[in-house]
C-alpha positions as CSV (number, residue, x, y, z in Angstrom):
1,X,111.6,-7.2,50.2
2,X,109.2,-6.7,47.2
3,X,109.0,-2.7,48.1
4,X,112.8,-2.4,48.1
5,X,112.9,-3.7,45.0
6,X,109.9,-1.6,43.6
7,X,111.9,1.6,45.7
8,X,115.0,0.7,43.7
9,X,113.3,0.5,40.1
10,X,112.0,3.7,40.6
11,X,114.6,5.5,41.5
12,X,116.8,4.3,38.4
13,X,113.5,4.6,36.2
14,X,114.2,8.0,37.4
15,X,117.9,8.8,37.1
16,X,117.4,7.1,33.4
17,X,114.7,9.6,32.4
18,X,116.8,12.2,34.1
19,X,120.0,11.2,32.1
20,X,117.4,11.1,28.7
21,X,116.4,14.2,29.3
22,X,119.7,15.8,29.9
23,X,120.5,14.1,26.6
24,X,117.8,15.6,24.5
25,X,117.9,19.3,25.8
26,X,121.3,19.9,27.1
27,X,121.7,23.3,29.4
28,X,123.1,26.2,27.5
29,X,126.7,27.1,27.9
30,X,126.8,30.5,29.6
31,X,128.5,32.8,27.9
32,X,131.0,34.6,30.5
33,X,134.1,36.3,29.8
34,X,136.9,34.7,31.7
35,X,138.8,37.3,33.9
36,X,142.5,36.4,35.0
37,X,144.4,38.7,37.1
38,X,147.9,39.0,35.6
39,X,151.0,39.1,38.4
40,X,152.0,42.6,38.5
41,X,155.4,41.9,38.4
42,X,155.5,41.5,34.7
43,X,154.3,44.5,33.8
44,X,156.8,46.3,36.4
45,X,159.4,48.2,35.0
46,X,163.2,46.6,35.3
C-alpha cells in the first residue's frame, strides 16, 4: 500500500515538473510553409 502511494506521488511530481517546464520554455513553432493542392477544375478553361 505505502509504495503505491509513494509510485503515484512520483509520477504526478513528475508530470507537474513536466507541465512546469513546458510552461517556462515552450517548443518553438516551426516555421513551415503550408502547401494546399488546389482542384484542377477551377483553373480549367470553360
Amino acid at each position: 500500500m505505502r509504495f503505491t502511494m509513494v509510485l503515484i506521488l512520483v509520477l504526478v511530481a513528475i508530470a507537474a515538473a513536466g507541465a512546469v517546464w513546458i510552461g517556462l520554455f515552450p517548443p518553438e513553432p516551426r516555421q513551415q510553409a503550408v502547401e494546399r493542392l488546389l482542384p484542377v477544375e477551377r483553373f480549367a478553361p470553360r
